[in-house]
C-alpha positions, -999 to +999 in steps of 0.1 A: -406-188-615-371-190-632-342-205-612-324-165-620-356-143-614-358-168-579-320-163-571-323-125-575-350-121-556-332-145-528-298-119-538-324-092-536-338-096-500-307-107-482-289-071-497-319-051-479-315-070-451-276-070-449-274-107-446-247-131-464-259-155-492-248-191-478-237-207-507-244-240-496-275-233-484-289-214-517-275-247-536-295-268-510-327-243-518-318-244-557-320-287-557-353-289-537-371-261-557-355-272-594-331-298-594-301-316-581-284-308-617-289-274-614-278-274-578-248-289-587-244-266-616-246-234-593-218-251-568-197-255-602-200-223-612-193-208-576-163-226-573-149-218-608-117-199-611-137-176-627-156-169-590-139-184-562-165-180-540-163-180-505-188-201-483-208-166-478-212-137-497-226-103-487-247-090-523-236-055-530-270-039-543-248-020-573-239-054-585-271-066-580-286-037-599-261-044-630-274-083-634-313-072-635-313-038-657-301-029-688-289+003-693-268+028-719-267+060-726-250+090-748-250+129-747-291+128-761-303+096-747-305+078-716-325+043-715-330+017-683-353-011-683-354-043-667-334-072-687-366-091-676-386-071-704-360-080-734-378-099-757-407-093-745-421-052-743-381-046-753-370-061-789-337-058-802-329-070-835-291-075-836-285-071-871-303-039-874-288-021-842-322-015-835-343-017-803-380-014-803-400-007-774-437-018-770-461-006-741-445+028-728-451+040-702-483+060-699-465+096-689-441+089-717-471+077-748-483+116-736-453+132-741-450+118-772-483+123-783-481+160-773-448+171-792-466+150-823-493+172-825 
């Protein structure tokens, strides 16, 4: 598992269960499960200007929400998926513009597949 997908689900669980994220201790949990470097690297970036983050932190599922999904929409579209799936299902070639999306979802391949015919 990746040292983000295991944060967020850490970020994920203490936000259902109302429960502050100790910094220290997620840094402690970060070093034994990948490495002092990264540890250290977390503890940077939490202390940065940019974060200033206090010794605990209560995850505000909004927030949350906005780190693991990508999501847009306009007066005739509205798309959502999970950032997880860019690159992979999701491909978006940046010179085009152009986003294509591999294994839909079975209710929407029927849709599709109806208005086609």
């Amino acid at each position: 598992m990746s040292l983000k997908k295991w944060f967020l689900s850490i970020a994920r669980l203490k936000a259902e269960d109302r429960e502050p994220l100790e910094i220290k201790s997620i840094a402690s949990e970060v070093e034994s499960r990948f490495s002092i470097e990264q540890a250290n690297k977390f503890l940077e970036i939490a202390d940065s200007d940019s974060f200033k983050m206090e010794k605990e932190i209560f995850v505000e599922k909004a927030a949350l929400k906005k780190l693991t999904r990508l999501s847009g929409s306009s007066r005739a579209l509205t798309l959502s998926f999970d950032s997880e799936l860019l690159g992979e299902s999701v491909v978006f070639d940046a010179d085009s513009g152009t986003l294509v999306i591999k294994d839909l979802p079975k209710s929407l391949l029927k849709q599709l597949q109806s208005v086609s015919n």
